[in-house]
N, C-alpha and C positions, 0 to 999 in steps of 0.2 A: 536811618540810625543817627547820621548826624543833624539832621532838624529835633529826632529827638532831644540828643545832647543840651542841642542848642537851644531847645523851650526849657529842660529843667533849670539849666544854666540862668535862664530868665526869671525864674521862680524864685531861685536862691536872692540873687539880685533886687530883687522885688523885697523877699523881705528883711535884708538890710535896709531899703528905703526907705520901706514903709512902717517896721518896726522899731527897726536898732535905733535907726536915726533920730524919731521922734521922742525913744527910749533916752539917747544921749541927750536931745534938748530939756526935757523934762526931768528927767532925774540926776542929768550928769554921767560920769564915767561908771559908775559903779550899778546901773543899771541896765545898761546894755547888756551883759551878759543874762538874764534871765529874761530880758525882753526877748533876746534870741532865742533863746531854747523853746519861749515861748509858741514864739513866730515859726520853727522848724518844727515842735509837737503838732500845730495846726497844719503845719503841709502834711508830715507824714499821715496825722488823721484823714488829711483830704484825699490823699494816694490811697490808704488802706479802705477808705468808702471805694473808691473807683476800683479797686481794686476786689472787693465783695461783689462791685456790679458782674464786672468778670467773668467771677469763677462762678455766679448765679446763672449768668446769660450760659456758661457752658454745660451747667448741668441741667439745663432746660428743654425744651422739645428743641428738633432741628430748625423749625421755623419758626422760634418766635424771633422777635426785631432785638435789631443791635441795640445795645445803650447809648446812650448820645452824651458825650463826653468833654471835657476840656481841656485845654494846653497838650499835654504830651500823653494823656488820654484818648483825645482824640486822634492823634496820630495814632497810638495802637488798635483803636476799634477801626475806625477807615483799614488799617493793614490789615487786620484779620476778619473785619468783611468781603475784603476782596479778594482774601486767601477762600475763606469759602465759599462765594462767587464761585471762582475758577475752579475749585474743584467739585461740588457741585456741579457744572458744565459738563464737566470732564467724566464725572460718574454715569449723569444723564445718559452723554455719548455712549461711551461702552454699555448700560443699559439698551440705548437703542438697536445701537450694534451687534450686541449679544440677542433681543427680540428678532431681527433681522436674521441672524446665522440661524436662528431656534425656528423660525416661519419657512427657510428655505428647507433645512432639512428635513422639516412637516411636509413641506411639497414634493419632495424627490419619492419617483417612483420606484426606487429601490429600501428595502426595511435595513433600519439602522440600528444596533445596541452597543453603547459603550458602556462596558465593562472594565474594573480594575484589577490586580491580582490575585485578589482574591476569585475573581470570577462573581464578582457581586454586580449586580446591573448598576450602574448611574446614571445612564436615559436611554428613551428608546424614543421613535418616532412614531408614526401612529400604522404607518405602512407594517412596520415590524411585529407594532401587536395585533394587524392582521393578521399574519404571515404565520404566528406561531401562537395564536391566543392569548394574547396575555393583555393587560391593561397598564397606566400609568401608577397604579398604586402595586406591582411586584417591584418597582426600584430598592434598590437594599438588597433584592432577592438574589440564589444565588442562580447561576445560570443554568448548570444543571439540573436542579430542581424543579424547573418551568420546561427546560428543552430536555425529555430524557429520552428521544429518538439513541438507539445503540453507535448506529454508525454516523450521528454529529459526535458525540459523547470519545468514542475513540480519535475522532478528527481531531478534537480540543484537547485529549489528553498527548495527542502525538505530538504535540508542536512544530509538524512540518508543514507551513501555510503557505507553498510555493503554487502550491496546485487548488483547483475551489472544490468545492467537496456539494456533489450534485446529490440532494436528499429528497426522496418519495417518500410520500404521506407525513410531510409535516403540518399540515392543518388536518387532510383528509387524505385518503386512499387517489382521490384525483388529482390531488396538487404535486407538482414539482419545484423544488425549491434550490438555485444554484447560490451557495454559501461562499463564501473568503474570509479569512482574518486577517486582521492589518493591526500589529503594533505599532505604535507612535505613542510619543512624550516617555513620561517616568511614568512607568510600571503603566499603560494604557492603552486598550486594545480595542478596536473597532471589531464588529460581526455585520459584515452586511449582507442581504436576503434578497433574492430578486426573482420573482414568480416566473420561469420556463416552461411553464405546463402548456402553454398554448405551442408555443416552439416546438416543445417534446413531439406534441399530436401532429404537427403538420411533417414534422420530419419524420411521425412514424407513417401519416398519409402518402408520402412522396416515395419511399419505400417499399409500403406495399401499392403503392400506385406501379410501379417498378415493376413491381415480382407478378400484377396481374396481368397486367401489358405482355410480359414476356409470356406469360401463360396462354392467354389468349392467342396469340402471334403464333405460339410454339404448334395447337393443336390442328388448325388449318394449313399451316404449313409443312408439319409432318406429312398429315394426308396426299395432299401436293406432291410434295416429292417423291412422296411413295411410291404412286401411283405413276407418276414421270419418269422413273427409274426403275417402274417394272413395263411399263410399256416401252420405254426406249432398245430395254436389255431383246426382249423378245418381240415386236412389235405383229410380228406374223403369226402367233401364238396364241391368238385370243378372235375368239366371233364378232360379229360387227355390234352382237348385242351388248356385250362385253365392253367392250369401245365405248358405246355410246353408255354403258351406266358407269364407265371409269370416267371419261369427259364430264359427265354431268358432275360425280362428285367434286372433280376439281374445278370444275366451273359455281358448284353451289360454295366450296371452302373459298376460291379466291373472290364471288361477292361478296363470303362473311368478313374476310379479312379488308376489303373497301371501303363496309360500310364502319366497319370498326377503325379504321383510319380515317375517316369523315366522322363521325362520331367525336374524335382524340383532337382532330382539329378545331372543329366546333367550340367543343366545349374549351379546349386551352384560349382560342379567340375571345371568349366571354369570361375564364377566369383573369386575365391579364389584365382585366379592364382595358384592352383594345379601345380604339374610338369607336364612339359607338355608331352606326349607319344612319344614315340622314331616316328622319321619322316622315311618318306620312301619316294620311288617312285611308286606313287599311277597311277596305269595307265586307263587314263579315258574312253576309248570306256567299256570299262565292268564296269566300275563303275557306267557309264550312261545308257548305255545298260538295268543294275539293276534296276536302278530308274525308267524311264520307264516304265519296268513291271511292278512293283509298282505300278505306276500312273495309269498303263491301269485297273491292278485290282482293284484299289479304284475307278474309273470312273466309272465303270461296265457297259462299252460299251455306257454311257449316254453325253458323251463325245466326238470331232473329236481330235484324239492326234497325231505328228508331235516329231520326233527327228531328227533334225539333227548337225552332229560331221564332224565342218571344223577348228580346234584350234588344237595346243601341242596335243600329243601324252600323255603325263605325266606331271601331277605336282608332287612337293615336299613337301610333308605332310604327316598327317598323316589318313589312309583311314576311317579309324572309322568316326570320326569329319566329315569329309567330305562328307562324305553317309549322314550324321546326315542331315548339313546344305541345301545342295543341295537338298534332297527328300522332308527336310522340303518347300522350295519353292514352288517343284510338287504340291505337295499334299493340298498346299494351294488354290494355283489355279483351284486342283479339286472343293476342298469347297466351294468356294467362285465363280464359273463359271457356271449359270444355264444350265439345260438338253439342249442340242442342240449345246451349244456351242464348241469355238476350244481354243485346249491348244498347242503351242509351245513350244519346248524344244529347244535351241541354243547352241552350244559349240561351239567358234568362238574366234582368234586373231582380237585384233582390233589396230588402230594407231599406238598406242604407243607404241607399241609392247608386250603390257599386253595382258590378253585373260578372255574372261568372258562365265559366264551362264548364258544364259537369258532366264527367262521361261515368256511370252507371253500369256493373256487368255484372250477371252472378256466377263467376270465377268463382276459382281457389280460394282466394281472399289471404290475407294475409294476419298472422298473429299479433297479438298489442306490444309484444315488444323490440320486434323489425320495423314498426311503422315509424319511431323517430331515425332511424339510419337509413328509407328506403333512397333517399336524396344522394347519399354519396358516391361516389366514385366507384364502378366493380363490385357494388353491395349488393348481393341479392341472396334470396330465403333461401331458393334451393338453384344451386349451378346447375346440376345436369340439366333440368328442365326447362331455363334459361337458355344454352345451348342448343338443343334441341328447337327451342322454337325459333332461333336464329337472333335472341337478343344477343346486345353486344354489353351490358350493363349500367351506359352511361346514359341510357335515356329519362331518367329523371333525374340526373346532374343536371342535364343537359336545359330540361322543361323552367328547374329552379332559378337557373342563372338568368335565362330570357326573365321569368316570372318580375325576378329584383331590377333589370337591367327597364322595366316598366312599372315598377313600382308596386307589381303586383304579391299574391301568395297564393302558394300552394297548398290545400288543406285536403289532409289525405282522413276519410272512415272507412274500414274495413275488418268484418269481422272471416275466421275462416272458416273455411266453407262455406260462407253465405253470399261471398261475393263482396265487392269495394265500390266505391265512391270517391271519385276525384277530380275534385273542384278546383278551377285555375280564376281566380279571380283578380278584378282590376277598378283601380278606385275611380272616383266618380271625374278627376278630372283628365282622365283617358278616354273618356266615354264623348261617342259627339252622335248628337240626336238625328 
C-alpha cells in the first residue's frame, strides 16, 4: 500500500514537471492553472482506462491473462494475481482433498448415506446402493421412500440410535444387513450398512453344529448307559445270550461314538486351515487297491463291486487325506446302495487333462435339491437311515475339505432312485505320469 501511495505520489509530481512548469515557461502565471487540470484529466483518463481493464479482466472467464499494467497499476494487478494464485492453490487443494475423502469412502466396505433433516439423501457411496438398491441419481430423495423396510422405518422414527438395528431382507430374503445412525454437524446424519449375512450363517452353522453333535453323542450314549446300568443293577439275571447281544450293542454304540469323534477331529483339523502334512507322491493303484478291499468288506458280499484303474499312475498329496476322502465316497455308496445292487469304482484321465474318481452305485439317489447342501456339516436327506447304516454325517465335509486342501472338486449327479455319481477330481498339476 505504501509503494502504492508512493507511485501515485510520483505521478502527481510528474505532472507539475512536465506540465505546469512548461505551462508557466510558456504562457506565464496565468496558465498554469488550466495546464493542470489539464495534466490531472489525462491521469484520471489514464486511471479510469486501467481501471475498465479491471473490471473487464473480472467479468471475464477464470482463466483468461492478467492485464499488464503501469505505475500503481501494476502494483494492483501483480497483488490480485497473486491473490488468485493462492487461492486458486487453495481451492485446487480442498478439491483434491475432498476427491480423496469422496474415493475413500467409495472404497470402505461398509454402505454409507448422508442424509439431512429432512431425511433427504446428500450422498451415498456405492456399497450403499448395493446394499439397499438404489443408485447415484435418488440424492434429493427422501429416505423413506427408497428404504421402506417397517422395522428400519420404526428405527428412524424412534430416535434412539444407541443400539444398531440388524435388518433381514433388505436387498433380498438372504441378506442381512447391521444398520447405526450417527449424527454429526448441523442438523446431519450418517446411516451406515454393513452386509452380516455371511456371519448370520456361520453362527447359525456353529449352532446347529452344536445341537447335532449333542444329538448324535446323546443317542449312543444313552444306549450305553442303559444297558450298563441294567446289567450292573442285575448282572445275574440275564443268559449268556443275553450278555452277549447287550455287549455287542454297546460295543457297536461306543464304535459309532469313535468313529464320530475321528470324524469331528478330522474335519476341525482341515477347517482350521491347520498346517497342512508334508505332500508326497501318493501312488494310486495300492491306494485304490485298499479302498476296495474296504469296500468289499463293508459290502459283505451283498453288493456287485467293480474297480477299474485307467488314470496317472500318482498324484501329489498327501496319502492320509486322501485314503480319508476317496474311501469316504466308497463307503457311502455302500450305505446308501440297496442289497443287490452294483458299485463302481473309476480311476480315469479325462479331457482336460485332469483325472478323477468316480464311484458309480445304483443307490437311493438323492433329490435335486439336497444335492447343493450334501457337503455340509450333519446334512443329510434322511437321519434314521443314515444312523442305521452307521454314518456319522461328516463324511462329505470331510471328502470336500481334503478335495480344496488339493486343489481339487467334488462334483456330485444323482438322480432318485436311480442311483448317484460322485466324481473327486484333481487338476493336471497334481497329476505325475
Amino acid at each position: 500500500m505504501r509503494l502504492a501511495w508512493s507511485t501515485f505520489a510520483w505521478q502527481l509530481i510528474a505532472v507539475f514537471f512536465f506540465v505546469c512548469v512548461p505551462a508557466w515557461t510558456l504562457g506565464g502565471r496565468d496558465a498554469v492553472p488550466s495546464a493542470a487540470a489539464l495534466g490531472l484529466l489525462a491521469l484520471l483518463a489514464w486511471h479510469l482506462f486501467q481501471l475498465g481493464r479491471l473490471i473487464r479482466w473480472l467479468g471475464g472467464p477464470l482463466d483468461a491473462p492478467l492485464p499488464v499494467g503501469g505505475g500503481v497499476w501494476e502494483i494492483a494487478f501483480s497483488g490480485l494475481h497473486r491473490r488468485a494464485r493462492i487461492r486458486s492453490g487453495q481451492q485446487q487443494a480442498l478439491a483434491d482433498a475432498l476427491e480423496r475423502f469422496t474415493r475413500a469412502a467409495q472404497a470402505l466396505p461398509d454402505g454409507i448415506i448422508v442424509y439431512n433433516r429432512h431425511c433427504r439423501i446428500d450422498w451415498l457411496n456405492a456399497r450403499a446402493e448395493a446394499h439397499f438398491s438404489l443408485s447415484g441419481g435418488d440424492r434429493g430423495q427422501a429416505l423413506t421412500n427408497l428404504i421402506r423396510h417397517p422395522d428400519f422405518v420404526t428405527y428412524l422414527q424412534h430416535g434412539d440410535y444407541h443400539e444398531p438395528l440388524l435388518l433381514r431382507g433388505g436387498r433380498g430374503d438372504a441378506q442381512t444387513l447391521l444398520l447405526q445412525i450417527i449424527p454429526y454437524g448441523d442438523d446431519q446424519t450418517l446411516l451406515l450398512s454393513r452386509d452380516v449375512t455371511q456371519i448370520e450363517r456361520l453362527e447359525r452353522m456353529r449352532s446347529d453344529f452344536i445341537a447335532n453333535v449333542s444329538h448324535e453323542l446323546k443317542t449312543p450314549l444313552t444306549v450305553v448307559s442303559g444297558f450298563a446300568e441294567m446289567l450292573a443293577d442285575d448282572p445275574a439275571g440275564y443268559s449268556a445270550d443275553e450278555l452277549r447281544r447287550y455287549l455287542k450293542l454297546i460295543n457297536e454304540q461306543s464304535v459309532r461314538m469313535r468313529c464320530l469323534i475321528d470324524d469331528l477331529l478330522t474335519l476341525s483339523a482341515l477347517e482350521t486351515g491347520s498346517e497342512a502334512p508334508v505332500e508326497e507322491r501318493v501312488e494310486m493303484r495300492p491306494l485304490l487297491e485298499a479302498i476296495y478291499a474296504e469296500t468289499q468288506a463293508l459290502s459283505g458280499g451283498r453288493h456287485r463291486l467293480s474297480l477299474t484303474f485307467d488314470g496317472p499312475v500318482a498324484v501329489r498329496g498327501c496319502a492320509g487325506e486322501l485314503r480319508s476322502a476317496l474311501g469316504n465316497l466308497a463307503s457311502n455308496a455302500v450305505r446308501y446302495t440297496p442289497e443287490g445292487g452294483s458299485i463302481d469304482l473309476l480311476w480315469h484321465g479325462i479331457d482336460s487333462g485332469a483325472a478323477e474318481f468316480l464311484v458309480s452305485d445304483t443307490g437311493i439317489g438323492v433329490a435335486p435339491q439336497h444335492i447343493p447342501r450334501l457337503t455340509e456339516r450333519f446334512y443329510r436327506v434322511d437321519r434314521s437311515r443314515s444312523r442305521e447304516t452307521g454314518g456319522t454325517g461328516l463324511g462329505l465335509a470331510i471328502v470336500k475339505h481334503v478335495l480344496t486342501r488339493h486343489q481339487g472338486t467334488l462334483e456330485i449327479d444323482s438322480e432318485l432312485g436311480r442311483g448317484s455319481r460322485f466324481a473327486a477330481r484333481f487338476p493336471v498339476h497334481r497329476l505325475v505320469s
